[in-house]
C-alpha positions in Angstrom: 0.5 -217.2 -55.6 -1.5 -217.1 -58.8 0.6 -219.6 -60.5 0.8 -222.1 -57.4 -3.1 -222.4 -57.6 -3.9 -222.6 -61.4 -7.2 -224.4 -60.7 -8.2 -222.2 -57.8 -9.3 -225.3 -55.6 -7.4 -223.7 -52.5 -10.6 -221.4 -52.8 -12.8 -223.9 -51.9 -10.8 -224.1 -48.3 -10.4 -228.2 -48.2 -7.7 -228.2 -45.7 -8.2 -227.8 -41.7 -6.6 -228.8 -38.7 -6.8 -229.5 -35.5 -4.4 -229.3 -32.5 -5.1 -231.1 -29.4 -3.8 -230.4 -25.8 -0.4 -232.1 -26.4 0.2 -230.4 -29.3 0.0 -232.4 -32.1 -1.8 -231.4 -35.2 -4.0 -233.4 -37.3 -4.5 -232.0 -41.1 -7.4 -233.2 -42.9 -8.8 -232.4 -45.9 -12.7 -232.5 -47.2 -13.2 -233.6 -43.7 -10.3 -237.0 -43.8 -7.3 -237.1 -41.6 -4.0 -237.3 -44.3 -1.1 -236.5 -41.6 -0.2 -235.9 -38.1 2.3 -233.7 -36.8 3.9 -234.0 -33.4 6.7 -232.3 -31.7 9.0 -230.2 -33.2 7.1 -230.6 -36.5 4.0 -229.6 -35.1 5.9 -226.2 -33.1 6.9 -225.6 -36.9 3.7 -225.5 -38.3 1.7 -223.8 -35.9 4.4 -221.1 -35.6 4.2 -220.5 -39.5 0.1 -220.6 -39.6 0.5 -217.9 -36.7 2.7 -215.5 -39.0 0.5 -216.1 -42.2 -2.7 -213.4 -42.2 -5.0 -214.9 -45.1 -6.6 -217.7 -45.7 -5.4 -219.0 -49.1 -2.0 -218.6 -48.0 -2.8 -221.3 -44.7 -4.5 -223.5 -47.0 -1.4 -222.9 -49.7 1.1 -224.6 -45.7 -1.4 -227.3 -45.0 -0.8 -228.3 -48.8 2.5 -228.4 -48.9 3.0 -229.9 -45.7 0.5 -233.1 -46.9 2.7 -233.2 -49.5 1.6 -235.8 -52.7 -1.3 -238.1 -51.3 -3.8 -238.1 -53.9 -3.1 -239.8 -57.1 -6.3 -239.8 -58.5 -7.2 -243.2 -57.9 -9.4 -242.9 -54.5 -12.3 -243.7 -54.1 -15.6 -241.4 -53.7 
């Protein structure tokens, strides 16, 4: 895990979700929606954030599952 998270900014816990009552899941991080899961996507995800115990390794799933959004162009 140590050399997933060289700069330690999954520390700083900027990924959450939220699941609604159909079941889909929105993902934001610092506090913006960046994807929506529904379905059988959505079943996946909260079945693996279920079996995972700590923190850092949640925030390590929401990551991945955002995939490459920020390029460092956005805007403050």
């Amino acid at each position: 895990m140590d050399q997933i998270d060289k700069r330690n900014r999954l520390n700083d816990e900027p990924f959450r979700f939220r699941q609604n009552k159909n079941n889909t899941v929105f993902l934001d991080y610092n506090g913006k929606q960046v994807k929506i899961l529904k379905g059988k996507d959505a079943e996946k995800f909260l079945k693996k954030m279920n079996d995972v115990e700590d923190e850092k390794s949640r925030q390590l799933i929401m990551a991945k599952i955002t995939g490459n959004f920020k390029r460092g162009n956005e805007r403050l």
